[in-house]
Each structure stands twice: as structure tokens, then as C-alpha cells.
C-alpha positions, 0 to 999 in steps of 0.5 A: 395649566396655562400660565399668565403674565403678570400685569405689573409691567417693569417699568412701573415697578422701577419707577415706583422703587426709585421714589421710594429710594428717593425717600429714604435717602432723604430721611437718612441724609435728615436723621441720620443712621444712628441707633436709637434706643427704643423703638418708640424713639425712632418712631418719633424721630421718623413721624416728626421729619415726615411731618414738619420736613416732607410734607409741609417743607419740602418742594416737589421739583417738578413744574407739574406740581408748581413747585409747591410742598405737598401739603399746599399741593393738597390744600389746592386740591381741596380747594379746587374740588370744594368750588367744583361742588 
């Protein structure tokens, strides 16, 4: 049986860990690494710095992007992809 390559390349997949990386450094220099005491906690603790931080916060440091938070990034493109309609 012949065997096939695998169609994810390397470099796609280094790029891809590096932003995840990326991100959990951020949510642990944020919220730290301290145990919770349930599940439901750290949950909320999680849910509440992607939501008022990452995504509405934060800068993305590129000028592609035009250093705006990724949530005016997503209004622009609304706005943009509404006046092509």
C-alpha cells in the first residue's frame, strides 16, 4: 500500500502553536496560575478575560490589522461587507 504525504506542511503547523502559545501566556501572566476551587470558577475566570480583555482590549500589533482590538476589526468588517450588499 502506498503511503501519502500528509498535506499540513511544518511551517503552517509551527505558526499555528506559536499563536496558541501566545495566547496562554497572555491568559496566565492575566489570571494567573492559581487553583480554583471549582471548575465553574475557572470557567468564569477564563470567559471573563477573553471577553473584556482579548477581545475587546487588547491591540493587535500588526499594521495589517491597523492596530485595532479584534473586536473593532470585526465591526469594520461587518461594516465594510453591509455597504458591499
Amino acid at each position: 500500500m502506498p503511503r501519502t504525504r500528509s498535506l499540513r506542511r511544518v511551517d503552517n503547523y509551527r505558526s499555528v502553536n506559536a499563536a496558541a502559545e501566545s495566547f496562554f501566556a497572555l491568559l496566565k501572566e492575566e489570571i494567573g496560575t492559581r487553583r480554583r476551587p471549582d471548575r465553574s470558577s475557572a470557567r468564569a475566570d477564563i470567559f471573563a478575560f477573553v471577553e473584556t480583555f482579548y477581545n475587546r482590549q487588547r491591540l493587535r500589533r500588526h499594521p495589517r490589522w491597523g492596530y485595532l482590538t479584534p473586536l473593532e476589526t470585526r465591526q469594520r468588517l461587518e461594516q465594510e461587507h453591509a455597504l458591499v450588499a
